[in-house]
C-alpha positions, 0 to 999 in steps of 0.5 A: 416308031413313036414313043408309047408315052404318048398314047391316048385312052378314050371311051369310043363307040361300039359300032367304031371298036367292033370295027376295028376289032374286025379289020385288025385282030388275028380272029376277025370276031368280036366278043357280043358280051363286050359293053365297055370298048377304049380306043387306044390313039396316037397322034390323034388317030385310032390305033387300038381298041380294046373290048371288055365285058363279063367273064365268058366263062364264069364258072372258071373265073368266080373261084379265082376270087371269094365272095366276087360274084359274076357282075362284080368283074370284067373281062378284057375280051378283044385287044387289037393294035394296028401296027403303027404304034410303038414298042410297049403299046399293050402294056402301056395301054393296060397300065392307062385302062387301070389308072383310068378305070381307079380314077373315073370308077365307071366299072360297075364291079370290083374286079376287072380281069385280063390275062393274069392281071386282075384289079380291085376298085374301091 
């Protein structure tokens, strides 16, 4: 066991995180629509990945926010931690994806959803 303070964001490659996703997370599938994958490391290893890409079912999603249209948001599709990292690794890890995502606006659109978290960019 570690301390989750430690753990690393950073942008990996699609062919790396559908790995994983397929090794680790409880279905086995990844999600095709997935253009965004973060590696989630500690202690400089992957132990994490997580796969975002557009609402899967739009017409469910686009009333929860007015005048957001589909390619205005993200969703958080696949998260998959081994279970080398520490206590408080998922909450963490979505806590860093927003700080990151305020910080580099690299998300075409205004709204990023995951579970029951939803983040505006400016």
């Amino acid at each position: 066991m570690g301390d989750a303070k430690k753990i690393v964001l950073r942008p990996i490659d699609s062919k790396i995180a559908n790995q994983f996703i397929e090794r680790v997370h409880y279905s086995g599938k990844i999600v095709n629509n997935s253009n965004l994958h973060i590696g989630v490391f500690y202690g400089g290893t992957l132990h994490g990945a997580m796969q975002f890409g557009s609402p899967l079912d739009k017409r469910k999603v686009l009333p929860l926010v007015n005048g957001t249209q589909w390619h205005q948001m993200m969703e958080l599709n696949r998260m998959a931690f081994d279970d080398t990292l520490p206590r408080n690794s998922k909450s963490t890890s979505c806590s860093r994806f927003k700080e990151y995502q305020i910080g580099q606006k690299k998300v075409g659109g205004q709204w990023q959803r995951g579970g029951s978290h939803s983040l505006k960019l400016r």
